[in-house]
C-alpha positions as CSV (number, residue, x, y, z in Angstrom):
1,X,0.0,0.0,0.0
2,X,3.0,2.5,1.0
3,X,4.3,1.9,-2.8
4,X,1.2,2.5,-4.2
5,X,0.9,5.4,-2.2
6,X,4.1,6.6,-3.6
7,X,3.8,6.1,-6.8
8,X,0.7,8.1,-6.8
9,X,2.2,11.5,-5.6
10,X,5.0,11.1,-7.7
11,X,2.4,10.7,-10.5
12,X,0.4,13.3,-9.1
13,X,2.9,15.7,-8.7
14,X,4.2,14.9,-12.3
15,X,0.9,16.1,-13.6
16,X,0.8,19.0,-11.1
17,X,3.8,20.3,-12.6
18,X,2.9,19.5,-16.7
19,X,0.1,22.0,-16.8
20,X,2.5,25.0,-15.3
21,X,5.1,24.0,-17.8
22,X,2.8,23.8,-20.7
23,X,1.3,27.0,-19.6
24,X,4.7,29.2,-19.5
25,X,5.4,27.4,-22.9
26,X,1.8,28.9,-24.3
27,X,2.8,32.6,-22.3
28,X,5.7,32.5,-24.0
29,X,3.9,32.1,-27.5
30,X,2.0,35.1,-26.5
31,X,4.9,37.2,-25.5
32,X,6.3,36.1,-28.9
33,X,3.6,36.8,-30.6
34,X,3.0,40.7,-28.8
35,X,6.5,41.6,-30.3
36,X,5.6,40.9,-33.5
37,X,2.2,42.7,-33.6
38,X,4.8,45.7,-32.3
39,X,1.9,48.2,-30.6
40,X,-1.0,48.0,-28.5
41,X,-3.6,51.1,-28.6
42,X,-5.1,51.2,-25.1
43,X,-7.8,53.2,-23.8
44,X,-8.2,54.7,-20.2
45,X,-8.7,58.0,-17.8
46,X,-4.9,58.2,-16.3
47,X,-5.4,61.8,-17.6
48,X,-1.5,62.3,-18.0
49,X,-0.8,60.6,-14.4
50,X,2.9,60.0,-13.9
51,X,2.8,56.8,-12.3
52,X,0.9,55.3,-15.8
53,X,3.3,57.2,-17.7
54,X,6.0,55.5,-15.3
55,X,4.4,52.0,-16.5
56,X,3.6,52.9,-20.0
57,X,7.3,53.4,-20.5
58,X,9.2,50.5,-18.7
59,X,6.3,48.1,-20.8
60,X,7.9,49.5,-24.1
61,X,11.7,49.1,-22.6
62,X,10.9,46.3,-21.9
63,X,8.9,44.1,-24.5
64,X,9.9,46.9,-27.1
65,X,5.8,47.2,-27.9
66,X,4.9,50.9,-28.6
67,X,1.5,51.8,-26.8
68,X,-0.4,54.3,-28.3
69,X,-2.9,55.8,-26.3
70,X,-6.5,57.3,-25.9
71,X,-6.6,59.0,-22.4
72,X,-10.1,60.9,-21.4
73,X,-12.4,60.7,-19.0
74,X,-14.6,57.8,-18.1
75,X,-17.6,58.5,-20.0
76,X,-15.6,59.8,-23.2
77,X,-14.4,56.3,-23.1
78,X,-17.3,54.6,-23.1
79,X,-18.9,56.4,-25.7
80,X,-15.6,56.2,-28.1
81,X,-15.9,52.5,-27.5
82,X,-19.0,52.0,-28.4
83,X,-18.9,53.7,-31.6
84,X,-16.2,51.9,-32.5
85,X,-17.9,48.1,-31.6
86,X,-20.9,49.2,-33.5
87,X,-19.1,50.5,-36.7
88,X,-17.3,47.5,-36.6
89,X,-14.0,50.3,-37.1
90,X,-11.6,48.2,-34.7
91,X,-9.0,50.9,-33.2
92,X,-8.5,50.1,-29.0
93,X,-6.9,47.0,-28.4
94,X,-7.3,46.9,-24.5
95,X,-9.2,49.5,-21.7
96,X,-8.6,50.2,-18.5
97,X,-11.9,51.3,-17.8
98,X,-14.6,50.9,-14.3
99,X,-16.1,47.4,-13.5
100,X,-19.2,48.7,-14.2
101,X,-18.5,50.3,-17.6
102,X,-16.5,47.1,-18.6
103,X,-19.6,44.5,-17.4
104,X,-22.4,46.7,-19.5
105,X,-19.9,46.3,-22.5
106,X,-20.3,42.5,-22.1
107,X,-24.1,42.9,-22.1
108,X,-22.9,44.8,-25.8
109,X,-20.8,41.9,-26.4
110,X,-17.9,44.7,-27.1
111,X,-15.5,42.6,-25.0
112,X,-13.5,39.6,-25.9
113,X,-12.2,36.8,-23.1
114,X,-8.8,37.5,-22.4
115,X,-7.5,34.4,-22.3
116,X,-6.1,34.2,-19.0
117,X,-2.4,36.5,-17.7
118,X,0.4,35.1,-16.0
119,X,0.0,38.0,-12.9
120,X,-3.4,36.8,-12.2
121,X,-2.5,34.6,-9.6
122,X,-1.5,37.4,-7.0
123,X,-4.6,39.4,-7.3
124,X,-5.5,39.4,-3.3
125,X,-8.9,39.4,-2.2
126,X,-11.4,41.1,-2.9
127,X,-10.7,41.4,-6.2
128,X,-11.2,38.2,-8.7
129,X,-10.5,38.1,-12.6
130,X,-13.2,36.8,-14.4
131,X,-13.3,34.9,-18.0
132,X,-13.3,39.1,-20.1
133,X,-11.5,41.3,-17.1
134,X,-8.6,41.6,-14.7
135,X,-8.7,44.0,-12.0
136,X,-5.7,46.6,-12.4
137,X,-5.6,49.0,-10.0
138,X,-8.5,51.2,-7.6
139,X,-9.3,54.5,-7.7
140,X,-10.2,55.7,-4.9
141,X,-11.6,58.8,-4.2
142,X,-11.0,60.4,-1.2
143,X,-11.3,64.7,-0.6
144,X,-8.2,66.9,-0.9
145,X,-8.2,70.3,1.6
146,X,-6.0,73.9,1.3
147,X,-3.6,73.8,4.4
148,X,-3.7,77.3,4.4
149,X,-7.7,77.7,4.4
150,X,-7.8,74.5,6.4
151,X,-6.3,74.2,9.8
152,X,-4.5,71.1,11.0
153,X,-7.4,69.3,12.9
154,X,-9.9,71.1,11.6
155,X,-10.2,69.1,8.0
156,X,-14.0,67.3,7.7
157,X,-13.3,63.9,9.0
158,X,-17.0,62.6,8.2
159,X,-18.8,63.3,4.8
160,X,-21.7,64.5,6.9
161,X,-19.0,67.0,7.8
162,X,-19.5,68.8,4.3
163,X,-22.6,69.9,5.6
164,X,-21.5,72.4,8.0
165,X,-22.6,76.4,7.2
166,X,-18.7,77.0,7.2
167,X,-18.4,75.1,3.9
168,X,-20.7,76.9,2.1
169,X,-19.2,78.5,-1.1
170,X,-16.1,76.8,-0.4
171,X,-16.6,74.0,-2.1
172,X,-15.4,72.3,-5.5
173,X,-16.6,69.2,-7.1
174,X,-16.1,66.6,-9.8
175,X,-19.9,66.9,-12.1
176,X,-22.0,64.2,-10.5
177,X,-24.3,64.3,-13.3
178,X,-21.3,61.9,-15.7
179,X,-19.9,58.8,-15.2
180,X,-16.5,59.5,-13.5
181,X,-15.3,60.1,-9.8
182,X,-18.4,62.7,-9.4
183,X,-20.9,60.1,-9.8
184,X,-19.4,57.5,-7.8
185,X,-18.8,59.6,-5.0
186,X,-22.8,60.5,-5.8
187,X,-23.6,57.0,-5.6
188,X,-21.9,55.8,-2.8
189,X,-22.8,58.4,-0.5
190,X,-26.5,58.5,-1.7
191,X,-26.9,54.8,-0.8
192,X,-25.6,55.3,2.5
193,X,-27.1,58.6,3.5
194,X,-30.0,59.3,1.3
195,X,-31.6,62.1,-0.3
196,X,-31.8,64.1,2.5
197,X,-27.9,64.2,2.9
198,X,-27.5,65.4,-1.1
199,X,-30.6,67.9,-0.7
200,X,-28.5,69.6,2.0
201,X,-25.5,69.2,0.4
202,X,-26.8,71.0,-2.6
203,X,-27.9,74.2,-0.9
204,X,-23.8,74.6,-0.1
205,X,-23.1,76.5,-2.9
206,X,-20.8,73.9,-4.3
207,X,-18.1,74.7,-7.5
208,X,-18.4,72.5,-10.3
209,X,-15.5,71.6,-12.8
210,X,-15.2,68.6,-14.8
211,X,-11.1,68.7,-15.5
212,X,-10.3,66.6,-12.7
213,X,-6.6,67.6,-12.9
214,X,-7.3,71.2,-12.9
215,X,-10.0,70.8,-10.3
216,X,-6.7,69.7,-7.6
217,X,-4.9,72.7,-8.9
218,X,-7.1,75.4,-8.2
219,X,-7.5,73.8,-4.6
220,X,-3.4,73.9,-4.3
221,X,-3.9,77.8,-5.8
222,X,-6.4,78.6,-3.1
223,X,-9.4,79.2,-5.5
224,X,-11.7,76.8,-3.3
225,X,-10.5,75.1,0.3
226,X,-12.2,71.8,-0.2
227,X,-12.4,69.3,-3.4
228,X,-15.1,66.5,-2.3
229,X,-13.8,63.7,-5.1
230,X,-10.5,63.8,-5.3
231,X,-9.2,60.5,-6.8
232,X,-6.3,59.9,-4.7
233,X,-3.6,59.2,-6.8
234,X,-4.0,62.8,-8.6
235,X,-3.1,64.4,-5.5
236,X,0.3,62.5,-6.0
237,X,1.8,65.3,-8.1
238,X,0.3,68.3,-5.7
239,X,3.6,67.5,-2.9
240,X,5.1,70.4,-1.7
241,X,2.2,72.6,-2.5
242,X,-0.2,73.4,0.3
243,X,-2.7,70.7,0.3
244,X,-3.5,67.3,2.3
245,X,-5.6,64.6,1.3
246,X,-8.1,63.6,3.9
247,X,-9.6,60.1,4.0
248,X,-13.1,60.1,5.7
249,X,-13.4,58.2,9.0
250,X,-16.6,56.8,7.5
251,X,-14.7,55.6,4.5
252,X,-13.8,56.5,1.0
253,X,-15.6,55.3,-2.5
254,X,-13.9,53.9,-5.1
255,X,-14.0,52.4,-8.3
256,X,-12.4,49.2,-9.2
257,X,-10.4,49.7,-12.7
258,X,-10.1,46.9,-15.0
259,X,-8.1,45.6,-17.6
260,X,-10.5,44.2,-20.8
261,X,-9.4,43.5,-24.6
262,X,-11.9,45.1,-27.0
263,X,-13.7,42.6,-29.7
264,X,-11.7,43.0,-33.1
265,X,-8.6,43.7,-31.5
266,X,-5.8,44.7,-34.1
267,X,-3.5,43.5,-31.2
268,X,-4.6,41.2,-29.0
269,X,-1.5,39.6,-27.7
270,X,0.0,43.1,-27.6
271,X,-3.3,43.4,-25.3
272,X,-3.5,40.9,-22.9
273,X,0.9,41.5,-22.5
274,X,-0.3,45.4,-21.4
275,X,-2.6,43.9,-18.9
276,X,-0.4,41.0,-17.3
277,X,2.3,44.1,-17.1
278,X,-0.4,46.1,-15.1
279,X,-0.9,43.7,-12.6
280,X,2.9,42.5,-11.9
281,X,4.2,43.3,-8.1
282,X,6.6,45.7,-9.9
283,X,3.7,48.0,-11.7
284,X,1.5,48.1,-8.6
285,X,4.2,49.1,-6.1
286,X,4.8,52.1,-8.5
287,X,1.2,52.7,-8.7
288,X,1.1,52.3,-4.7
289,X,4.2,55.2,-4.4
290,X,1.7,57.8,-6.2
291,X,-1.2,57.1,-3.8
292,X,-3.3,54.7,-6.4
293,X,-4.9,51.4,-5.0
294,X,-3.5,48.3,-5.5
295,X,-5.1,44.7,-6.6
296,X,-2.0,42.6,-5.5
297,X,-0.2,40.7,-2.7
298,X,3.1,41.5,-0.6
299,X,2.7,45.7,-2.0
300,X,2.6,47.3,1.0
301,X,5.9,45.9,2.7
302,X,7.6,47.6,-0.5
303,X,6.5,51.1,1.0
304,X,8.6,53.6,3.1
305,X,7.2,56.9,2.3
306,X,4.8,57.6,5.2
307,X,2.2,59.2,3.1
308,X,2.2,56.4,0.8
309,X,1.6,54.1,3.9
310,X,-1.4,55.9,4.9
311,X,-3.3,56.2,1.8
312,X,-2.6,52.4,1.1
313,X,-4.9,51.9,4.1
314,X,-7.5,53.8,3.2
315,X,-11.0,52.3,4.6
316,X,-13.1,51.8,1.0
317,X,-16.6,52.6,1.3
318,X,-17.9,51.0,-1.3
319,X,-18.1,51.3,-5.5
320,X,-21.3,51.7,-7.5
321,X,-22.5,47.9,-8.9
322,X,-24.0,48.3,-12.4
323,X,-27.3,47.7,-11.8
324,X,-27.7,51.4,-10.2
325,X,-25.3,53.1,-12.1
326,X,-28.1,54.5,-14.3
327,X,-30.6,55.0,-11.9
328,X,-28.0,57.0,-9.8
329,X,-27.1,59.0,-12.8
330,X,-30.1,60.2,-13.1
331,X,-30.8,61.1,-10.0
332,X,-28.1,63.0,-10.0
333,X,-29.5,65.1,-13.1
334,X,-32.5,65.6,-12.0
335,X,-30.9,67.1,-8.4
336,X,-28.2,68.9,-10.0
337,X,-30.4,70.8,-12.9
């Protein structure tokens, strides 16, 4: 029995070990195969981010694949996308676009299966890959304060905090009203406080710009104290100037980003390449360094700048789940007229 025994984990473990091999052999094809397609256009809303600039540019040094790129906000995406599924005019390869946006674009049957990455085996939990997306990164969306307009202790540490008279006029926000960090931060909070929280909120006089980079300057600049969505890892670039990001006690929406390969794909191994990059320890501790969230294992033991400690362990809040994206939207429209 103790031989038969034997010979059954050595059996075992010699088919354990076959499907790996066979597995780099069939990655190694696809790396192959990305080199000779020679670019990958990808689609996302870095909006000029160093830290994807960072990543962009060691994916070329390394694999020697030139990415061409289509960088705008969230819903500019999603409508660029569709037009190009239902033309049938094939131009993005791969997106790095919101779960949400990404899961109605299967309903469209816009998005192809991937195929499986290499990197997909450190994704820690929460976040799962499914059979036509791999979580990249999170954006999360926390609410960046003027250190100069804002004393030291006295920064909103609840979002109910917003609501104080002090606020009023001083406030700048993303649109709510369009897919983005606006709307999520609408959604989020609107399922957890209600209407009533948003019909006070309103009557605060709030800023509106939709330039989410610009909308951080003019806080650094002084033009408003407070910006209520700030996606995190935009702040990144504001150090040394006088601003702090503050993360909520209550917890700070986000949106999970994912990686997706469009159907009709010029590139597709170029594509899913990109995406395995994006989710390697060596991409996401460069994302975690400029404040972004992070989708992998053993990430934080790589950081030693304080600040980048602290927003890496950010409470999330929650993300908006497709099925009330829409309704959410519009109830944002109809509040915000």
């Amino acid at each position: 029995m103790r031989s038969c025994m034997a010979t059954a984990l050595v059996l075992f473990g010699a088919a354990a070990m076959q499907p790996a091999s066979a597995q780099e052999q069939d990655w190694d094809k696809v790396v192959a195969a990305a080199k000779k397609e020679g670019s990958v256009t990808v689609y996302h809303a870095q909006l000029g981010a160093p830290h994807w600039k960072a990543v962009v540019q060691n994916f070329e040094k390394t694999y020697g694949v030139k990415v061409q790129e289509f960088d705008a906000r969230a819903s500019e995406l999603t409508e660029r996308i569709r037009t190009e599924q239902t033309s049938q005019r094939y131009v993005a390869d791969v997106e790095f676009h919101g779960d949400a946006s990404i899961l109605l674009q299967r309903q469209t049957d816009f998005v192809a299966e991937h195929g499986g990455v290499p990197n997909m085996k450190n994704l820690r939990a929460p976040f799962k890959a499914n059979s036509h997306s791999v979580p990249a990164w999170v954006q999360v969306i926390c609410t960046l304060v003027n250190t100069n307009h804002v004393k030291a202790g006295e920064e909103p540490k609840q979002w109910k905090d917003l609501l104080d008279p002090k606020w009023k006029g001083k406030m700048l926000t993303d649109d709510m009203r369009a897919v983005g960090s606006g709307a999520t931060v609408f959604g989020v909070l609107y399922r957890k406080y209600g209407a009533e929280y948003f019909e006070k909120l309103k009557t605060q006089d709030m800023g509106i710009g939709r330039d989410l980079q610009e909308n951080s300057r003019r806080i650094a600049r002084g033009e408003y104290p407070i910006f209520i969505n700030q996606i995190v890892a935009f702040a990144s670039p504001l150090k040394g100037l006088p601003v702090k990001v503050v993360a909520m006690e209550d917890g700070c929406p986000y949106t999970p980003i994912e990686g997706a390969i469009l159907k009709g794909a010029p590139h597709p191994n170029a594509a899913r390449l990109l995406i395995n990059h994006l989710v390697s320890k060596e991409s996401q501790v460069i994302y975690a360094k400029a404040w972004m969230g992070t989708v992998v294992q053993g990430v934080e033991e790589e950081l030693t700048d304080p600040d980048a400690k602290r927003l890496a362990q950010i409470k999330l809040m929650g993300s908006i789940p497709l099925e009330d994206r829409e309704p959410l939207l519009k109830v944002a429209t109809d509040l915000f007229k």
